[in-house]
N, C-alpha and C positions, 0 to 999 in steps of 0.2 A: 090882575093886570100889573099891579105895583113891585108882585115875588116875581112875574117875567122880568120887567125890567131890572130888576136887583140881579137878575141872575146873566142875563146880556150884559150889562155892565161888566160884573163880575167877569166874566168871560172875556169881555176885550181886553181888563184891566192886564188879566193872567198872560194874554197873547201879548201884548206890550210888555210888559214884564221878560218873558220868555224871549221876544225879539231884541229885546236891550242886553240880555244878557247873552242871546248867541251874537249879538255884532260885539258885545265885548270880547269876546271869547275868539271870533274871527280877526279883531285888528290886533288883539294880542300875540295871535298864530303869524300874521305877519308881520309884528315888531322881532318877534324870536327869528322868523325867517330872514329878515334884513342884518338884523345882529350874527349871525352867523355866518350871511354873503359877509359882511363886510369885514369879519375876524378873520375867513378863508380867505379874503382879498390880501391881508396885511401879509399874507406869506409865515412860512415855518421861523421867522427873526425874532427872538423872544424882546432882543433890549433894541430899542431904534436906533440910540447912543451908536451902534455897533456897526464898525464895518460889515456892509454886504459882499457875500464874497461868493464864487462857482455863481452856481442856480440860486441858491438861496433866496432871488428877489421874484423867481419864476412859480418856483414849486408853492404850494398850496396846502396839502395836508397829507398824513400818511393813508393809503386809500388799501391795501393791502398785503399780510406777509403769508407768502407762496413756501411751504416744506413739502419733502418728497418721502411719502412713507411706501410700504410696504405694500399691505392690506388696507386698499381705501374705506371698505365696511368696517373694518374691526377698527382704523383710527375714528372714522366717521362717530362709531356706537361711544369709543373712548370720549370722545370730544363733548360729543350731546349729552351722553348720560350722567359722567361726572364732571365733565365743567360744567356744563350746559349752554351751550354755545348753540342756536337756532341753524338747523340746514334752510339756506336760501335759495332762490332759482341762480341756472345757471346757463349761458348759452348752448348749443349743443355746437364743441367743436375737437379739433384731432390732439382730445390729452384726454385720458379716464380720470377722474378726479370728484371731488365735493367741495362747496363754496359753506362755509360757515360764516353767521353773522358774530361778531364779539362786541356790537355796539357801535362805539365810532370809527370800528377799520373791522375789513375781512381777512378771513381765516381759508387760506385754497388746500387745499389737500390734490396730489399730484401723484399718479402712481407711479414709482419707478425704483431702484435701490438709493437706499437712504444712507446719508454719510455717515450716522453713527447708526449704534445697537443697544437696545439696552443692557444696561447692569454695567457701561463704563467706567461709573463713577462711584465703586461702592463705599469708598472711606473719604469722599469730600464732596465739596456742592462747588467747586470752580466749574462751571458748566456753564455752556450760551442757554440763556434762558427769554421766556417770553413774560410778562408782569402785567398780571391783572389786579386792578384795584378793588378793594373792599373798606364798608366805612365799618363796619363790624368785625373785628379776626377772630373774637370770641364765638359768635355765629358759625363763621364758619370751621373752627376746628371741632364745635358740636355737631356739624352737619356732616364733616367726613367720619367720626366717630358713628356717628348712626348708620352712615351708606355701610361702614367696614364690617357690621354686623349681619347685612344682607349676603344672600347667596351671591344675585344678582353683582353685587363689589367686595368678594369676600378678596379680591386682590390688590385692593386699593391702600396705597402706602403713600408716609409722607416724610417728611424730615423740615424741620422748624431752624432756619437761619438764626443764630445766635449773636451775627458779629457784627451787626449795622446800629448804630447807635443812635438815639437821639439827637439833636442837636443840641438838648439840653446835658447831657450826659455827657456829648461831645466835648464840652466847655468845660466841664468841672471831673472829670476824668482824665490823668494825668498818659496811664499808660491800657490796652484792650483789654478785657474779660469776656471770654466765651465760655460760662460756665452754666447761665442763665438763659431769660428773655426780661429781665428787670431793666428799665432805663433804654429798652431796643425798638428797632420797627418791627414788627411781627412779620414773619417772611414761611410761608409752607411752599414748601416746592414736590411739586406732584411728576413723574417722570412718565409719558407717553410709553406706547406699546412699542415705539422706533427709537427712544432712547432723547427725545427731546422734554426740555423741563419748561413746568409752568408754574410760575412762581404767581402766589395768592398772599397779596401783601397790605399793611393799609401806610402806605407810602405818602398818603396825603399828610402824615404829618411833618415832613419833610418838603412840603411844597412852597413854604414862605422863605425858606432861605435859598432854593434851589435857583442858581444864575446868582440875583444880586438882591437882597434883603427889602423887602416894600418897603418903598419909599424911599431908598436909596440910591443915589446914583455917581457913579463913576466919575470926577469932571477930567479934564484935560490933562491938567498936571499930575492928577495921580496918575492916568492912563501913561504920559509919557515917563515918569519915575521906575515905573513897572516895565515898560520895554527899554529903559538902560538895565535895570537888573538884570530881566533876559540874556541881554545881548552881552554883560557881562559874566555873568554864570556859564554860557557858550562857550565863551573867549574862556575860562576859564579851566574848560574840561576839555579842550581843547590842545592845551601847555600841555605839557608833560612836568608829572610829579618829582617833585626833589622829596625826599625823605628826609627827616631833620641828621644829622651827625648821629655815629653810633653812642659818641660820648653824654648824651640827653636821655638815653635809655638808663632806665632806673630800678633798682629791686622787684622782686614780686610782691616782699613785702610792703613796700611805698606804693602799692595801687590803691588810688583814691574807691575807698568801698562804696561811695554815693554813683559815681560814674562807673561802676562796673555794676551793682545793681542797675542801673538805669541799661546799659548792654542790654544788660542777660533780660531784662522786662520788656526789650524791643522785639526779641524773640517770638513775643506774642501778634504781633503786625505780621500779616502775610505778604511775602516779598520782602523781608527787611534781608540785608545783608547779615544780619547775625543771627538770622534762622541755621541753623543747621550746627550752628559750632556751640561745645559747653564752656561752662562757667571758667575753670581754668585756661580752655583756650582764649576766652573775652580776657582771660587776665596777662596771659602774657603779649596780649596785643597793647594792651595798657602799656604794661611796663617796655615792650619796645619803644613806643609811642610816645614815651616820657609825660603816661597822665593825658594826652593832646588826645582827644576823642576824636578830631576829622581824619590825624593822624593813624587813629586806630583802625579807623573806616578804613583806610586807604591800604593799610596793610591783609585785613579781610578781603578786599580787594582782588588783591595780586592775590592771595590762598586758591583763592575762586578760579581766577584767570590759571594760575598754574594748573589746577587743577580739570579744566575745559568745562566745569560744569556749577552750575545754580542751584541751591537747594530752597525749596517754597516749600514750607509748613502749612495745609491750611487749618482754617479754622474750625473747633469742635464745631457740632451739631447737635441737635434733639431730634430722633429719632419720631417715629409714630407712639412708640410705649413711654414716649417722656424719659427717655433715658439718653442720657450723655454719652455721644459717639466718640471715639476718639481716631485722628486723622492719622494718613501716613502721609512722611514727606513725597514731595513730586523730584524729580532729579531732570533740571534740562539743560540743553547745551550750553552754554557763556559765550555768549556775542556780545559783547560790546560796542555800546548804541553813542556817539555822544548825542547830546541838546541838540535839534533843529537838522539832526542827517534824516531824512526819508529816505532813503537810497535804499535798495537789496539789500539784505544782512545775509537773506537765504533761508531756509526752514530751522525752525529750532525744535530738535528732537526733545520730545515728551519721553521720559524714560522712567516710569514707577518702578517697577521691579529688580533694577538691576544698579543699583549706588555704585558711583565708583569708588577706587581706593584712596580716601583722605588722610593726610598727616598728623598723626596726632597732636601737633602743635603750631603756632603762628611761625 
């Protein structure tokens, strides 16, 4: 009689046990629930401080990004098999396509001809890309090493971003190095069967300073300091440049060599104005310049404007074999934008393969 009731006990004990912990387990499912209504209430506005401006107080979260490939099966197998991106249900209606999950936004796939092709971009990563986060990049560079050894992905390639720094690197790094991933965010970019790139980054460490530093905040006066500088930096490119006197021009041999090292080191920035030109041309821009560096800028400048075109250098790369890619310049057309025009500029021609004819000197 006494082992039954030890054992009924025991048994209610276990059900009260087991009900205490699915009702925790239930009020917790909806505190998460509440917590996320009410994160999706506050809208896409990171900082409150912050003017609201268009939709921004409307919109809610990003809910899906729609590409138009080729072959829905083959992007479909690309997507699931080596990202691994879940096929979800879809309604049945007048577009052929596939919906993929990627977590907290969806993946549509849309059949029809696609704006790009692969193999566009063989000697650089300036590509529109899509960024999926990983808390491991060591993981996953051993997981596409193992896929690349399958029949199944014996096609599967990658190339490792070199140029995105840390924040801590950012600070005590004077000028860029792309020779590495020492001191970098880890960045693989994977290029789709349609020529679109998926970059596998762990970009979280770059989350605390991204907008405006925790715990940081903007007040008033610094906000309004910063749109006089605005609107004077405007005003300023705005004028039209005076060149100093040709009498302020100075030998070749009186070029300050710290300021023409620091030139010829900007070359490493993509988009700098002094990508494309050598060391003696940074130098006779000096010596016209009279030493004056915004001076020298300004003469690069006009080179560029005379010339109708931009040279962008990008940045090396790491291949899939761990080997240092080396880039080729991009050649586009020179439009000149000032501060704060939106206006039409017009298309700006992408021209790789065909440089025009530059002067050999400033």
């Amino acid at each position: 009689m006494v082992p039954a009731i030890l054992v009924g006990v025991s048994s209610f004990l276990v059900g009260v046990a087991a009900a205490g912990f699915f009702h925790r387990r239930v009020l917790a499912t909806q505190r998460a629930l509440q917590d996320a209504t009410t994160q999706a209430q506050k809208g896409v506005q990171r900082d409150g401080q912050q003017e609201v401006r268009g939709l921004g107080d409307l919109l809610r979260r990003a809910n899906h990004l729609a590409i138009i490939v080729e072959d829905v099966g083959r992007s479909l197998a690309w997507y699931s098999d080596i990202i691994g991106f879940q096929q979800v249900w879809r309604p049945n209606f007048d577009r052929h396509g596939a919906w993929l999950s990627m977590g907290n936004i969806e993946l549509h796939l849309i059949k029809g001809k696609p704006h790009t092709k692969r193999g566009q971009h063989p000697d650089d990563l300036i590509v529109c890309h899509l960024a999926l986060e990983v808390t491991d990049a060591s993981a996953v560079l051993r997981r596409l090493e193992q896929m690349q050894q399958e029949v199944k992905f014996e096609e599967v390639w990658w190339r490792q971003n070199v140029s995105v720094p840390t924040f801590e690197t950012s600070r005590t790094a004077k000028f860029e190095s792309h020779t590495d991933g020492e001191g970098k965010v880890t960045q693989f970019f994977l290029e789709d069967p349609d020529g679109y790139w998926i970059e596998i980054c762990n970009c979280s460490v770059l989350d605390a300073a991204v907008g405006y530093p925790a715990g940081a905040k903007v007040g008033g006066m610094v906000r309004a300091a910063l749109m006089r500088w605005v609107q004077r930096a405007r005003q300023h490119c705005r004028e039209p440049f005076r060149f100093p006197h040709p009498a302020t021009a100075i030998a070749l041999h009186q070029v300050d060599g710290q300021k023409l090292q620091n030139l010829a080191c900007r070359r490493a920035t993509y988009g700098d104005i002094c990508q494309g030109f050598g060391v003696e041309q940074l130098r006779h821009a000096l010596a016209h310049a009279g030493n004056e560096v915004p001076t020298a800028v300004r003469l690069l400048q006009q080179v560029r404007a005379r010339e109708g075109s931009w040279v962008l250098l990008p940045p090396k790369f790491l291949d899939n074999s761990k080997q240092l890619h080396l880039t080729q310049p991009i050649y586009m057309e020179h439009r000149p934008i000032l501060l704060g025009n939106t206006g039409n500029t017009g298309n700006s021609a992408n021209r790789q393969n065909s440089p025009p004819n530059r002067p050999t000197s400033v």
